[in-house]
N, C-alpha and C positions, 0 to 999 in steps of 0.2 A: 476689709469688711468680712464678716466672720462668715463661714457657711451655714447655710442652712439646714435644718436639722430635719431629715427624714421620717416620715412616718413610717413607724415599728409595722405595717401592715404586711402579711406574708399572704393576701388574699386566698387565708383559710378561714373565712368567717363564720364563727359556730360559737353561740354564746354556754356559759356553762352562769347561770343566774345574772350574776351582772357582770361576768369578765366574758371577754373575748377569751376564746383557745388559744387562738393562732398568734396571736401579740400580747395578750396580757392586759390589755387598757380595758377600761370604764365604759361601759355604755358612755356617760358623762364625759370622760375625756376624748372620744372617739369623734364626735358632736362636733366637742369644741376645740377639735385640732387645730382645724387651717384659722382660727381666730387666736390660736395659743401665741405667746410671747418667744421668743429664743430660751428665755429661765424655764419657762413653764415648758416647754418640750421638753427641754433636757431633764426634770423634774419624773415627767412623764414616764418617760422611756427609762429612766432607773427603775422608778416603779411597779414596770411591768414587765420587766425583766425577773426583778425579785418574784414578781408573784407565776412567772411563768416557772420559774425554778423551783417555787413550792408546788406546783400544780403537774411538774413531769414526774411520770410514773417511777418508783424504784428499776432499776436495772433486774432483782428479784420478782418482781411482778408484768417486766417485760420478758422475764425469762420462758421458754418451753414447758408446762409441766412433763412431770418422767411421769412415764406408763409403764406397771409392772406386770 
């Protein structure tokens, strides 16, 4: 039997319009987790991966400003 498939949840929950910060999922997919299919979470959790990765700041705008 396959395992099941965890929710992306890092109980930092702060929405930025309709994504979560802290995982990346949909208002929408957030909902309808515990009813998602084994395809459709893994679906999920790619996709909000990717959108966490366009949503993490540059390492340049995490950086210190210099003060002169």
């Amino acid at each position: 039997m396959a395992k099941e498939i965890e929710s992306p949840c890092v109980s930092v929950c702060r929405l930025q319009g309709e994504l979560c910060v802290g995982c990346g999922r949909s208002l929408e997919e957030i909902r309808h987790w515990k009813a998602m299919k084994r395809p459709e979470k893994m679906a999920t959790v790619k996709r909000a991966d990717q959108r966490l990765k366009k949503m993490a700041p540059t390492s340049k705008a995490m950086a210190p400003t210099e003060q002169t």
